[in-house]
C-alpha positions in Angstrom: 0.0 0.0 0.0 3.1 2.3 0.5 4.1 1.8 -2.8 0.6 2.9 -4.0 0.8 5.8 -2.4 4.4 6.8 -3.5 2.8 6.3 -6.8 -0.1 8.8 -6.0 2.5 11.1 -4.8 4.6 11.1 -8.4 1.2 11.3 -10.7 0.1 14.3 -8.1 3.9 15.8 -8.9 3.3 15.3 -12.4 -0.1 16.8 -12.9 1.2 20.2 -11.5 2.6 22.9 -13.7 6.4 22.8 -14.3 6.1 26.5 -13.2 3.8 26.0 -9.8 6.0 23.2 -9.0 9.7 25.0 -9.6 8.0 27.8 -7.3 6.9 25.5 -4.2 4.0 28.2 -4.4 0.5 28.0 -3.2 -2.3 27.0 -6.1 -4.0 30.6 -7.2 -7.8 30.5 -6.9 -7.4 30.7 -11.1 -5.9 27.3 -10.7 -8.7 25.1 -11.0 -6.8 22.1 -12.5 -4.4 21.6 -9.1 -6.9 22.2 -6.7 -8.8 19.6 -7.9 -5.7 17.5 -7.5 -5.5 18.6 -4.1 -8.8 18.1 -2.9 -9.0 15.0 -4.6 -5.6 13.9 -2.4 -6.8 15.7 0.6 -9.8 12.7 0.7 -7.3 10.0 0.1 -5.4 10.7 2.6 -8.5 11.1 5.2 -9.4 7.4 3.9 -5.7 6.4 4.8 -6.0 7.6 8.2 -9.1 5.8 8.9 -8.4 2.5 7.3 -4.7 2.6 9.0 -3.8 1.4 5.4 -0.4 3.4 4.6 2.5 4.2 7.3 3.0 7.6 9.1 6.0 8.8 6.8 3.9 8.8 3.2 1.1 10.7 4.7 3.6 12.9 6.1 4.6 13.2 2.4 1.3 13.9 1.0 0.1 16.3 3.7 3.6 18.2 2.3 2.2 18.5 -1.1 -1.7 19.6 -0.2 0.5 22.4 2.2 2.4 23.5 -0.5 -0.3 23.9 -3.1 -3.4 23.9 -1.6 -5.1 28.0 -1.7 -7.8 27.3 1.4 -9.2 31.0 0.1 -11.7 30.2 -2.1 -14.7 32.2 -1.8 -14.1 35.6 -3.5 -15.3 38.3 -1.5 -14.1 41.7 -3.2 -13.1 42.6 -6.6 -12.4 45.4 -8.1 -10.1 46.5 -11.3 -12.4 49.6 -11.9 -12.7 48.9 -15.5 -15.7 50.2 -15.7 -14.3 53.9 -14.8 -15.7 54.3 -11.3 -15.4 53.5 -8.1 -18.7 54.1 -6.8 -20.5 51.0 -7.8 -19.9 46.8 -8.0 -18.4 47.5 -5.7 -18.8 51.0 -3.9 -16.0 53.1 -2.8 -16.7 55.9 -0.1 -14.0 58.4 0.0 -13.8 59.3 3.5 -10.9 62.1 2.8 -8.5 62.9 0.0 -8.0 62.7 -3.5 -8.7 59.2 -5.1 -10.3 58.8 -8.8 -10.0 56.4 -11.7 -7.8 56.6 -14.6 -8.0 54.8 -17.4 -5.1 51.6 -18.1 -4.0 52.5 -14.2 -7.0 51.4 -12.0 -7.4 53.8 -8.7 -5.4 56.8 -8.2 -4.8 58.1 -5.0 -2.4 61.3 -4.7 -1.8 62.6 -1.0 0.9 64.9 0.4 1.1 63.9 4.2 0.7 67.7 4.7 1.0 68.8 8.9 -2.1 70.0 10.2 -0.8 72.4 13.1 -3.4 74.0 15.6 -2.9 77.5 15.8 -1.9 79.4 19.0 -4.7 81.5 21.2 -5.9 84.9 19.5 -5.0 87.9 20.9 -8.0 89.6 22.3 -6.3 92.6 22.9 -7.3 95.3 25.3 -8.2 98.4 23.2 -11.7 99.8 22.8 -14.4 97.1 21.9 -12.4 94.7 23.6 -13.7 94.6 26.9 -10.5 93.5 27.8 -9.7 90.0 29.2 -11.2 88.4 32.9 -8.4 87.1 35.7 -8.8 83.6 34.5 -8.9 84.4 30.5 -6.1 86.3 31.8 -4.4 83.1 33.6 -5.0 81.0 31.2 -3.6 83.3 28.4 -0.4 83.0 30.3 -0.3 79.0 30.2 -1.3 78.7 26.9 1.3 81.4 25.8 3.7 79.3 27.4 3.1 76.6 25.4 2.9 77.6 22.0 5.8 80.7 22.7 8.6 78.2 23.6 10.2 77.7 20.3 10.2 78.2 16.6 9.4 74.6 16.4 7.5 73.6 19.3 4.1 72.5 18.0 0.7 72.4 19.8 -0.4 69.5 17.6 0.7 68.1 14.4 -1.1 65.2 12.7 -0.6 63.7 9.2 -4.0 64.4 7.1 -4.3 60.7 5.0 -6.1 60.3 2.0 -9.0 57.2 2.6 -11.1 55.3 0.9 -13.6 52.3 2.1 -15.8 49.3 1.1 -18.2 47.7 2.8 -17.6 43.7 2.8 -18.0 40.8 5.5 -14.4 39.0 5.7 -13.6 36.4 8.0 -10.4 35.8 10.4 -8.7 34.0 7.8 -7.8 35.9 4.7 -6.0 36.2 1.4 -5.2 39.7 -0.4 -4.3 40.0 -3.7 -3.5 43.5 -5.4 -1.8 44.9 -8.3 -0.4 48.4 -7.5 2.3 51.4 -8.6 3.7 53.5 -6.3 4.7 56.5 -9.0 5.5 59.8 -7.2 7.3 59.7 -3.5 6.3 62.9 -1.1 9.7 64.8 -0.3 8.1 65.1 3.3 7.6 60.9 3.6 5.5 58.4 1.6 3.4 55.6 2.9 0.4 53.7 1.8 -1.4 51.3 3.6 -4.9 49.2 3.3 -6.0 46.0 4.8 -9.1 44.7 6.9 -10.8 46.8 9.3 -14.1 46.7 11.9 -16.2 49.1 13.1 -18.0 52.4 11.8 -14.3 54.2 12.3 -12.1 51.9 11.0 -9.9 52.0 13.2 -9.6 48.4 14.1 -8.0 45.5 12.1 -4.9 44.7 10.2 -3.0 47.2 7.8 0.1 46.2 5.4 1.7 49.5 4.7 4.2 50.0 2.0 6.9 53.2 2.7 8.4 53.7 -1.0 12.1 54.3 -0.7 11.9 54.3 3.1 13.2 51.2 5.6 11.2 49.7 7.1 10.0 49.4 3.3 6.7 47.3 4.6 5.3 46.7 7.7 2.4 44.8 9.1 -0.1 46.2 11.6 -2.6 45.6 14.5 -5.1 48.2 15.1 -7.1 49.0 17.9 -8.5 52.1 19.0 -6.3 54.9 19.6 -3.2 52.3 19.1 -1.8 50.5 16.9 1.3 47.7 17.1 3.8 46.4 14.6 3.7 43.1 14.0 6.4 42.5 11.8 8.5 44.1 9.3 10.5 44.0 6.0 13.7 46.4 6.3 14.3 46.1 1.8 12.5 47.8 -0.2 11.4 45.1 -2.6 11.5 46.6 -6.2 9.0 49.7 -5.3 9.1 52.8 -5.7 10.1 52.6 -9.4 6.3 53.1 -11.3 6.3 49.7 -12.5 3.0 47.4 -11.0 4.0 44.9 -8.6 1.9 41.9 -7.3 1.2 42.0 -3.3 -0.1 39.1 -2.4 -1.1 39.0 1.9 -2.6 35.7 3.6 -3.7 34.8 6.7 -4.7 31.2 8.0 -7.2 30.3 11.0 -4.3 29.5 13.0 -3.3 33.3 12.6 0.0 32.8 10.5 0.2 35.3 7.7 2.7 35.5 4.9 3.4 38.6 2.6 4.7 38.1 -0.9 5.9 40.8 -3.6 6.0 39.1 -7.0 6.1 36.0 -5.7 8.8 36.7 -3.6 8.3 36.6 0.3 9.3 39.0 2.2 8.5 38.1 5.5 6.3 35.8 7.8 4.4 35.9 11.1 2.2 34.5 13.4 -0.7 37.0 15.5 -3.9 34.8 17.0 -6.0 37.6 16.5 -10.2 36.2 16.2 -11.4 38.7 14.9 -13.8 39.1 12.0 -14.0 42.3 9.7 -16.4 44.7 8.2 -14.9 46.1 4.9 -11.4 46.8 3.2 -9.1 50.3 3.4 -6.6 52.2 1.5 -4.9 54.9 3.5 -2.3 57.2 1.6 -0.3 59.1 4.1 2.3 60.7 1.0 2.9 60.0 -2.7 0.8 58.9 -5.1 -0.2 55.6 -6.2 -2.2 53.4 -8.6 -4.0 50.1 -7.8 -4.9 48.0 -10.8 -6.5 45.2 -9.4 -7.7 44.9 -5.6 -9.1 41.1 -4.4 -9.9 39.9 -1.1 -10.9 36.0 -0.7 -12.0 34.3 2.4 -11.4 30.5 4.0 -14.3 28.3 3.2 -16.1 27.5 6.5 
């Protein structure tokens, strides 16, 4: 019966692509032919184990091959390559803030400049006629405030970076995969950074974010959000080929055991584990600086 199985093993080799195979990649959801081949040797091996017909080290071996190609993301949840010159419907965009539209052969456009939004000091009410001139406390508190704001040419009351958003409504389980085609074609003198991913809740602001800083190191890091905080998770210190104009493939998955994997052209550039359980209620793109172009956005879920 072991010998049966090592021949499984061989035809299974043999029916995927040279290309898949040279890769050690994961089947696309496109793939059609080799997840067949894997679901078909997913059920012999579950009739292995419960007839006790094959020893422990060939279904080792065939478990290796449905881990290495199997794609467990099946069901599509979000796509979007905006040919049809919108992106306010199938699916709808809301633009929370910022400058997105659609160009024709790029997909979404998003330009943002990162610009510092900088609260302005405490008028001076003066004490001339009309005035009324100020109370003891207005007075008091005239003389903290001037404190603060007077203690130096660059002291700042409050500075924050005014992103560029956009948003879509979509149900999307714990386990994910993300697939998008994007540019990044004009860096911001004053920092660039993009970012989108996952999120929860009415303001966003909790989930997962992959952000991309063109030309910057860290050139990607992934992120936990949760209100009023956010964490790194892990990062990739290269810049991996962006930054130039040219589209690159990001491809960002997450299993129900919380590993996640990021991939630029195929390539990874990092790994990690985080055993978040959370589910999520739509998909983000945040541009903090520079302007980018995303051809082709998908988001697929884990079958239940």
């Amino acid at each position: 019966m072991a010998t049966a199985f090592s021949v499984v093993i061989l035809a299974v080799c043999f029916a995927l692509p040279a290309s898949v195979t040279a890769q050690t990649d994961r089947a696309a959801p496109e793939d059609v032919r080799i997840l067949e081949v894997v679901d078909r040797l997913r059920e012999i091996i579950q009739q292995a184990e419960r007839n006790r017909s094959t020893d422990r080290a060939t279904l080792g071996a065939l478990r290796d091959v449905v881990n290495t190609y199997d794609w467990p993301w099946r069901r599509k949840l979000l796509f979007d390559d905006f040919g049809d010159g919108n992106f306010t419907a199938n699916p709808a965009w809301t633009v929370s803030r910022g400058d997105f539209r659609v160009v024709r052969g790029l997909g979404l456009q998003t330009s943002g400049r990162g610009d510092a939004v900088v609260s302005p000091g405490p008028a001076d009410g003066g004490t001339g006629p009309g005035s009324g001139g100020p109370s003891v406390i207005e007075g008091i508190l005239g003389g903290i405030l001037k404190g603060v704001f007077e203690r130096g040419p660059s002291t700042q009351f409050r500075a924050n970076t005014v992103a560029a958003e956009i948003f879509t409504p979509v149900a999307i389980g714990n386990a994910f995969a993300v697939r998008v085609r994007m540019a990044s074609r004009e860096l911001n003198p004053s920092g660039s950074r993009i970012e989108f991913g996952p999120f929860r809740g009415t303001d966003r602001d909790w989930g997962y974010r992959l952000a991309h800083n063109p030309g910057q190191r860290p050139g990607w890091e992934l992120i936990r959000l949760s209100p009023g905080r956010s964490a790194i998770v892990e990062k990739f210190n290269g810049a991996a080929g962006m930054g130039d104009g040219k589209a690159r493939n990001v491809e960002w998955r997450r299993d129900r055991d919380g590993n996640m994997q990021v991939l630029v052209d195929g390539t990874e550039i990092f790994r990690t584990v985080d055993r978040g359980n959370d589910v999520f209620d739509g998909f983000a793109i945040v541009n903090s600086g520079g302007q980018y172009n995303f051809e082709r956005i998908e988001v697929f879920g884990a079958e239940r």
